[in-house]
C-alpha positions in Angstrom: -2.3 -3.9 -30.0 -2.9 -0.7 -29.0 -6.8 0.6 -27.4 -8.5 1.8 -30.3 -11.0 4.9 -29.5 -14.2 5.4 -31.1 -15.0 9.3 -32.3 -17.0 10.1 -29.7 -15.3 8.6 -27.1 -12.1 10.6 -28.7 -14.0 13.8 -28.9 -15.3 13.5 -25.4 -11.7 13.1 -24.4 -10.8 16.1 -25.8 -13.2 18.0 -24.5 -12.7 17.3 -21.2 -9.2 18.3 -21.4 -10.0 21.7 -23.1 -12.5 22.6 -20.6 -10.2 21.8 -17.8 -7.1 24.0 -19.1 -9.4 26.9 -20.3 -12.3 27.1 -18.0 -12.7 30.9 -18.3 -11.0 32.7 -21.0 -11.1 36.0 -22.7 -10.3 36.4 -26.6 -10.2 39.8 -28.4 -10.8 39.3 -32.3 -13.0 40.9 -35.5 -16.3 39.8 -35.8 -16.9 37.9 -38.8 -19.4 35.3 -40.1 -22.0 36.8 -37.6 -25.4 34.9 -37.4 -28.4 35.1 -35.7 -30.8 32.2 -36.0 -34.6 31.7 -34.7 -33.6 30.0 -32.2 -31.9 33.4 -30.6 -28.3 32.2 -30.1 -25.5 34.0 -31.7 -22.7 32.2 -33.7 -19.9 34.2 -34.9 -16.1 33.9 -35.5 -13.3 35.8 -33.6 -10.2 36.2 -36.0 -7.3 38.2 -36.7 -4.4 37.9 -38.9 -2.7 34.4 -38.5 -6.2 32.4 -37.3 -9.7 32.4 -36.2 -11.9 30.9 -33.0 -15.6 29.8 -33.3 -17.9 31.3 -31.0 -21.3 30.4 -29.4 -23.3 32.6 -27.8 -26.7 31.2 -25.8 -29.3 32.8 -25.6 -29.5 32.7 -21.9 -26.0 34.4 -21.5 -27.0 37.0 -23.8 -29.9 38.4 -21.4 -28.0 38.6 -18.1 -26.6 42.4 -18.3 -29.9 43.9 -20.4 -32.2 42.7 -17.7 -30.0 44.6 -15.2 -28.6 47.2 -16.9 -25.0 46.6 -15.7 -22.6 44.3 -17.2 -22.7 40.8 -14.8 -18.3 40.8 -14.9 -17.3 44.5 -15.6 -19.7 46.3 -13.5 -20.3 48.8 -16.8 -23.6 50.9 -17.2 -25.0 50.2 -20.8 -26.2 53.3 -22.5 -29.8 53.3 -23.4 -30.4 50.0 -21.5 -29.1 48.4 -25.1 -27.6 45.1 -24.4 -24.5 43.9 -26.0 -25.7 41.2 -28.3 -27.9 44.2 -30.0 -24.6 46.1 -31.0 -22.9 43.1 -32.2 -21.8 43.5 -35.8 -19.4 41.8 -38.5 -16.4 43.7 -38.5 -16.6 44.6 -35.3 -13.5 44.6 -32.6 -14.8 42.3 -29.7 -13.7 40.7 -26.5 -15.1 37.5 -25.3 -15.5 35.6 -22.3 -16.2 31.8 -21.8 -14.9 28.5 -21.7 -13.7 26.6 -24.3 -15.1 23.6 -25.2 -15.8 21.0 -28.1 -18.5 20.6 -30.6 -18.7 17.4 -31.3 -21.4 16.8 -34.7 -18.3 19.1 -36.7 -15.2 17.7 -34.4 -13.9 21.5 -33.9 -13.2 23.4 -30.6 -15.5 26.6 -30.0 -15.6 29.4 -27.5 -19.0 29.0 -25.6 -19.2 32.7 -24.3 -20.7 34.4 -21.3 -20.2 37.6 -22.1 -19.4 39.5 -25.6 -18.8 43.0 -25.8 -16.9 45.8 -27.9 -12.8 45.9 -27.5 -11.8 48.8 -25.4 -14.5 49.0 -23.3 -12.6 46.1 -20.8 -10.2 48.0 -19.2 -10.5 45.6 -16.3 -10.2 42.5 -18.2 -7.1 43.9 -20.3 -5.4 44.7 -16.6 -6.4 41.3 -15.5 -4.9 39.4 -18.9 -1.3 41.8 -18.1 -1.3 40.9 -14.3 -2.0 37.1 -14.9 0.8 37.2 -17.6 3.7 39.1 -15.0 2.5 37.0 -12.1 2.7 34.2 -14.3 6.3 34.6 -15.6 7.1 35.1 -11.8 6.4 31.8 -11.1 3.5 32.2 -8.8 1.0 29.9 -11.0 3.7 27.2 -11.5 2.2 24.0 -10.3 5.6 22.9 -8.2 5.4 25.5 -5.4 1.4 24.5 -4.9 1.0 22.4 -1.3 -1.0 19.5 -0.5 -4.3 20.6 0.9 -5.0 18.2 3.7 -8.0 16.1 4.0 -10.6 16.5 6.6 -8.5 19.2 8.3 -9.1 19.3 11.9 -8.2 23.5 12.3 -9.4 25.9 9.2 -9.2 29.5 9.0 -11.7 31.7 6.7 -11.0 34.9 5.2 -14.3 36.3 4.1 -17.0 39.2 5.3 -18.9 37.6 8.0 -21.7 39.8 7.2 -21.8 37.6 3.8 -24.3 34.5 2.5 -20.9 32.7 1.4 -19.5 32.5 5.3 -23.4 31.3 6.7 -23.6 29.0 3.6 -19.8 27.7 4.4 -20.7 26.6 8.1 -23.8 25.3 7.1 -21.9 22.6 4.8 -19.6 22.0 7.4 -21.7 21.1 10.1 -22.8 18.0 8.3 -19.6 16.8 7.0 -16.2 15.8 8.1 -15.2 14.1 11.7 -15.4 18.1 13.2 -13.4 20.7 12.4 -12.4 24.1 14.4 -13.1 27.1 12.1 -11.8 30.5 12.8 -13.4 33.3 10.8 -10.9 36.2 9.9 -13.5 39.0 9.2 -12.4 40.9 6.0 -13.8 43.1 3.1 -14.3 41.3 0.0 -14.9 44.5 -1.9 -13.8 48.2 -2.7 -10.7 49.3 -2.6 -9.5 48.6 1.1 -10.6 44.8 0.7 -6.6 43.3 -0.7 -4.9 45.3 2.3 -7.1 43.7 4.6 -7.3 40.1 2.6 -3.5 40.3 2.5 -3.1 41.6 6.4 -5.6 38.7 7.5 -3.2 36.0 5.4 -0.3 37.1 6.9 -1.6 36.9 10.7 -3.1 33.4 9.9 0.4 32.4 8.7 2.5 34.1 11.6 -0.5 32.4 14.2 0.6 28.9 12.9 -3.0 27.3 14.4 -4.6 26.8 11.3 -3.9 23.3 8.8 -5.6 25.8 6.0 -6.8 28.6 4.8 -10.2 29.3 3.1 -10.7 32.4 1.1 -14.4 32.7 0.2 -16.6 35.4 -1.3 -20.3 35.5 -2.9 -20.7 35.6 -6.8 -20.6 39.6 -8.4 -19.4 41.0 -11.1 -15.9 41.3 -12.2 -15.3 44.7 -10.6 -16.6 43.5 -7.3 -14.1 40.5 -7.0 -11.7 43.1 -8.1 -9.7 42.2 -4.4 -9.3 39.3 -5.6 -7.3 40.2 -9.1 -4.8 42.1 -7.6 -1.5 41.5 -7.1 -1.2 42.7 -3.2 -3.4 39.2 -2.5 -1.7 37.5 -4.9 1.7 37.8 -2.9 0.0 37.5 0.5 -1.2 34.3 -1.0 1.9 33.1 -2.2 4.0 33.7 0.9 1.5 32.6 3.0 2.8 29.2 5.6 -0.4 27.4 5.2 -2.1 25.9 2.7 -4.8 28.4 0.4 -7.8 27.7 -1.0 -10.2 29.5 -2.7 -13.9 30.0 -3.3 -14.9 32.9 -5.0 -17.5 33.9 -6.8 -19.9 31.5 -9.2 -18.6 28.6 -11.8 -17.6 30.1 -14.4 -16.3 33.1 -12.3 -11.5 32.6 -12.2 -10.0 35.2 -10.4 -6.0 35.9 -10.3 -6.5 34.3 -6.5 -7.5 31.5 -8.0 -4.6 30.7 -10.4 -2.5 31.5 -7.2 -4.2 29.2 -4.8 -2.9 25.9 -4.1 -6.3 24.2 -5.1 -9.3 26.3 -6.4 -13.5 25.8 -5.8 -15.9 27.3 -8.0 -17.8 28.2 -5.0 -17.3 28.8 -1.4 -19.9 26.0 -0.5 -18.0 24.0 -2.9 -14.8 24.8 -0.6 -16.6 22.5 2.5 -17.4 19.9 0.0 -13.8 19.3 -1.0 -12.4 19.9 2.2 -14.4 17.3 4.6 -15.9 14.4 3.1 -19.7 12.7 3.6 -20.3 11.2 6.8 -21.7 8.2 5.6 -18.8 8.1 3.0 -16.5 7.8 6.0 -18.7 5.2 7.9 -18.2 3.2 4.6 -14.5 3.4 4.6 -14.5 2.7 8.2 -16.5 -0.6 7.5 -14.2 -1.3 4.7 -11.4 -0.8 6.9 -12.8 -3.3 9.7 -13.4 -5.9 6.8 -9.9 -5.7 5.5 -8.5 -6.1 9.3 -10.3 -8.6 9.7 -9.3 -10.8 6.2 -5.4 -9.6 7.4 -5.8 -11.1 10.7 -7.6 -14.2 9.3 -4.6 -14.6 6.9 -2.0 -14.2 9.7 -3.4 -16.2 12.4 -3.5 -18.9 9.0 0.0 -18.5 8.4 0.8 -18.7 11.7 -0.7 -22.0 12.4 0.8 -23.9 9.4 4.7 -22.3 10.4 3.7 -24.0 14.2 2.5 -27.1 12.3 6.1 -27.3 9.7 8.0 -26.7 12.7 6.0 -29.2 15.0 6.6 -31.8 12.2 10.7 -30.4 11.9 10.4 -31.5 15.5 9.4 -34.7 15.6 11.6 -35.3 13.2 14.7 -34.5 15.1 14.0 -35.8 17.8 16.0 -38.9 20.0 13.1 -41.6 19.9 12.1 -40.7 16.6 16.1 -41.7 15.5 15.7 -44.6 18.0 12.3 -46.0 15.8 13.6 -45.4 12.8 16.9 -47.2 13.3 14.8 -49.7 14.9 13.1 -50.1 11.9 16.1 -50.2 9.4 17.3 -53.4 11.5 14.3 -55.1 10.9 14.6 -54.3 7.8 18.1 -55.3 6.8 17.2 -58.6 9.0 14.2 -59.5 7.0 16.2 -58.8 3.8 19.0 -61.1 5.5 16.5 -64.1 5.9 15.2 -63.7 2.3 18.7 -63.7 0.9 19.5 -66.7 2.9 16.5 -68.7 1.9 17.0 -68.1 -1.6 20.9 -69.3 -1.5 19.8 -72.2 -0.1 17.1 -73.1 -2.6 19.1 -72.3 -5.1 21.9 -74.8 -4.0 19.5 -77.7 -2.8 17.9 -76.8 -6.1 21.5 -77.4 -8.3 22.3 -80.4 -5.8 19.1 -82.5 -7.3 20.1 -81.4 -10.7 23.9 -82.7 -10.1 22.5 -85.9 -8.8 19.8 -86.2 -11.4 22.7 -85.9 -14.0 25.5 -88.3 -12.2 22.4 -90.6 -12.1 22.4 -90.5 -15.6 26.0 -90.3 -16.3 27.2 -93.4 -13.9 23.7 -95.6 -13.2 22.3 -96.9 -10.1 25.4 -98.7 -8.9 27.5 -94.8 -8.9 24.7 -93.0 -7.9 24.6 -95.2 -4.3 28.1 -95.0 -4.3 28.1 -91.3 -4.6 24.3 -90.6 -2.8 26.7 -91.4 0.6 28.8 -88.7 0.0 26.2 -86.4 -1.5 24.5 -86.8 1.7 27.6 -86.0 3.8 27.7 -82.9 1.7 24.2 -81.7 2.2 25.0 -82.2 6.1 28.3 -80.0 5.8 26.2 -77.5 3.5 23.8 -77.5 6.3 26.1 -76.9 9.3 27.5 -74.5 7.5 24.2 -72.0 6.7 23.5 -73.0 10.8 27.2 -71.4 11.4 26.3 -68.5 9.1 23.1 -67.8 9.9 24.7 -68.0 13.8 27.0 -65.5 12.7 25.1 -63.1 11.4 22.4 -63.6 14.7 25.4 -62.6 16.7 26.0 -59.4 14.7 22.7 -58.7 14.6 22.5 -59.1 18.5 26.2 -57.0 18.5 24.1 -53.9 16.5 21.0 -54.0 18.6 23.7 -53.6 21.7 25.3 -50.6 20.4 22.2 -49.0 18.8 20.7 -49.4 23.3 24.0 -47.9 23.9 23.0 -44.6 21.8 20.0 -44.2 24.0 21.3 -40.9 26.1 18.9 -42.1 29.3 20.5 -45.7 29.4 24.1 -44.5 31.4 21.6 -43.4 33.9 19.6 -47.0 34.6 23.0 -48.1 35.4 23.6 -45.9 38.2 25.4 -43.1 36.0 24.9 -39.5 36.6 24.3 -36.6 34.8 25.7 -33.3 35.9 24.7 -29.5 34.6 26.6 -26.5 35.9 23.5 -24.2 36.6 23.5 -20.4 34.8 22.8 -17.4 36.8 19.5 -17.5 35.8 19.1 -20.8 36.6 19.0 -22.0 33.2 19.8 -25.4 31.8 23.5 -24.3 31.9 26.4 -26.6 30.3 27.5 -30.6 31.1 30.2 -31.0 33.5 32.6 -33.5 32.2 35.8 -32.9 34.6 36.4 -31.5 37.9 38.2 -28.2 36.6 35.1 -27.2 34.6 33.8 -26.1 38.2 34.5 -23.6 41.1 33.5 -23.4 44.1 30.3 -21.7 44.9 28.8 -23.1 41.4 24.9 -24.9 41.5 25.0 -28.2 39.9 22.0 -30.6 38.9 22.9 -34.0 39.0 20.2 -36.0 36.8 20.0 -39.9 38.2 18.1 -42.5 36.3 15.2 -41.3 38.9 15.3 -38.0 39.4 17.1 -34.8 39.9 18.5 -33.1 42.6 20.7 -29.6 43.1 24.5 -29.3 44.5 26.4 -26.5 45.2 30.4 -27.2 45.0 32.3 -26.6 48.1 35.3 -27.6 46.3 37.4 -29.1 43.3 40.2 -32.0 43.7 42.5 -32.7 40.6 42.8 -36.4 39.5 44.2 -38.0 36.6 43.3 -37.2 33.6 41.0 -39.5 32.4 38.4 -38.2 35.3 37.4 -35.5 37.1 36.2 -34.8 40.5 33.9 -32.1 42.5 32.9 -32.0 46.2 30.0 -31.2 46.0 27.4 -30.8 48.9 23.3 -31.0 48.8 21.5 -28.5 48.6 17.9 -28.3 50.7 
């Protein structure tokens, strides 16, 4: 049976899926449904002719561009100091910015907005919305052509004003993280209209340099006219034909640039770039420890195996060898020889047994006078029953004896007690080499070791003699 979800667990799900995909979005629509409780957040509906998006809008996003004056992602002057949520009406054309997400009590997907202001007035965000469509179709967002990133990269380059808090707060983070890393900062504007040639020309040298393992763009948070650079196409191809790895940093959270969707991995911050590029020192102490444990198990489990294989094959050993064959054939004989007195004792009970039967019955059958006439020849029987068992029991002594001969005359060292010898032609390593068993099997010049029942000694062959062909023969002289 298949895992069965609860609601919330479902909805939760859900949500973080839609916030991943859509983690800054902009959404043009009529205002409808406007309202504006005590609480001072804003709840509307965007819709137009075929459906219709919920909208939140907090009260803390709401206060961001009156208190300044300027809109936080456009850079526009609002007239009067008015802020947008003021002017927001039903019936109203309006673009809005956020992050879709889930809320759960009702089970339906929302825009939670960051910024909400009259259609038209976005020229920036309508040229951001057409360049992220034609780079899209290009291919340059498609997920196939990102890279790897490496981890804990030894060599980074960083693209970024060095006059800037992002590049301090950068090498801060990395100081305290990683196994040390080389950084090369590529100084850059990050703003105004000369900032993509320059982000693009500093992209280009880091990939014809071939030193760094990847590159970091980073830039502080600002509005959406001063990460303008970063929206443009210029960058976007620098980025794209760029040799080493990209990532990006730029701007605040909820801040997604066109850089971004290009880069082969994107940070919501450029301190957040040091924190996904090295990890914790103490996290790679840990993983160090939990290397050495796991070597140490691995070894503990080879040296294991290892012993029992040397054990099997010890016993495999022992097995084979000549005076284990020699005990247990030993043993067999006694066997079959105990076996061989057992049988024999119970053939003769058996038939002294049926020979007091026999006489019991001719007893009966004939009397006392035919039973002495008979016990006579009953007796001569018994004698010629027992001279016979003596003969067989003889017999089978002498095979016995004949067995245990030839079973001594399997023992490969006996020939040697007897004043045999046996002779090795040496290798040319001076290995164990082959038996000589006739005189043509040699040449002059070969080593020899002749083995004796006490010893060994060395021979070198000063020459060969044919004989018949039954033996063989070899000259052979010592050898000091």
């Amino acid at each position: 049976m298949s895992h069965i979800l609860a609601v919330s667990d479902l909805t939760r799900a859900l949500t973080d899926v839609l916030e991943a995909e859509f983690p800054f979005v902009w959404v043009r629509g009529q205002v409808t449904n406007l309202s504006r409780p005590s609480s001072g957040h804003i709840y509307f509906t965007l819709s137009d002719a075929e459906a219709q998006l919920s909208v939140v809008w907090f009260r803390g996003a709401q206060g961001r561009g009156a208190r300044s004056g300027v809109d936080p992602l456009t850079g526009e002057v609002l007239e009067s100091g008015q802020d947008p949520a003021s002017r927001l009406a039903d019936g109203q054309e309006a673009l809005a910015a956020g992050r879709i997400s889930v809320y759960a009590p009702r089970g339906a997907y929302q825009l939670v907005a960051e910024l909400v202001q009259p259609a038209g007035v976005s020229s920036l965000a309508e040229a951001f919305e057409a360049l992220k469509r034609r780079l899209s179709a290009r291919g340059l967002f498609a997920d196939g052509r990102k890279r790897p990133v490496p981890h804990n990269p030894a060599r980074v380059a960083v693209i970024t004003s060095p006059q800037g808090a992002a590049v301090r707060d950068f090498l801060r983070l990395a100081e305290t993280r990683g196994t040390g890393a080389q950084i090369r900062i590529h100084p850059a504007l990050v703003q105004g209209e000369a900032a993509p040639a320059q982000i693009a020309r500093q992209l280009d040298a880091v990939s014809a340099e071939g030193w760094a393992q990847v590159v970091a763009l980073i830039r502080g948070g600002g509005s959406l006219e001063d990460l303008w650079a970063f929206n443009t196409e210029e960058v976007a191809e620098a980025m794209a034909r760029c040799a080493v790895p990209v990532v990006t940093g730029v701007g605040h959270e909820p801040d997604v640039s066109i850089a971004d969707y290009v880069a082969d991995r994107r940070f919501p911050t450029p301190t957040a770039v040091a924190v996904g590029l090295w990890p914790a020192r103490a996290e790679l102490a840990q993983s160090v420890d939990a290397l050495e444990n796991a070597l140490g198990r691995a070894l503990d489990a080879r040296l294991e195996r290892c012993a029992a294989r040397v054990a099997e094959l010890s016993r495999a050993l022992a097995w084979l060898s000549p005076v284990r064959r020699l005990e247990r054939l030993d043993q067999g004989w006694r066997e079959a020889s105990r076996r061989l007195a057992d049988v024999g004792d119970r053939y003769l009970a058996g038939r002294t047994a049926g020979l007091r039967q026999a006489m019991r019955g001719l007893s009966r059958a004939f009397g006392p006078r035919d039973a002495d006439a008979r016990a006579g020849e009953v007796l001569a029987l018994a004698e010629r029953l027992r001279l016979a068992m003596e003969l067989r029991l003889a017999e089978t002594s002498r095979r016995a004896e004949v067995l245990e001969a030839r079973l001594c005359g399997l023992d490969p060292e006996a020939p040697l007690a007897r004043g045999y010898s046996l002779v090795r032609v040496l290798g040319a390593q001076g290995g164990a080499g082959r038996l000589l068993r006739t005189a043509d099997q040699a040449a002059p010049g070969d080593r020899l070791r002749v083995r004796t029942g006490r010893g060994e000694l060395d021979a070198v062959v000063d020459r060969t003699a044919a004989s018949a062909p039954a033996t063989g023969a070899a000259t052979t002289r010592r050898r000091d």
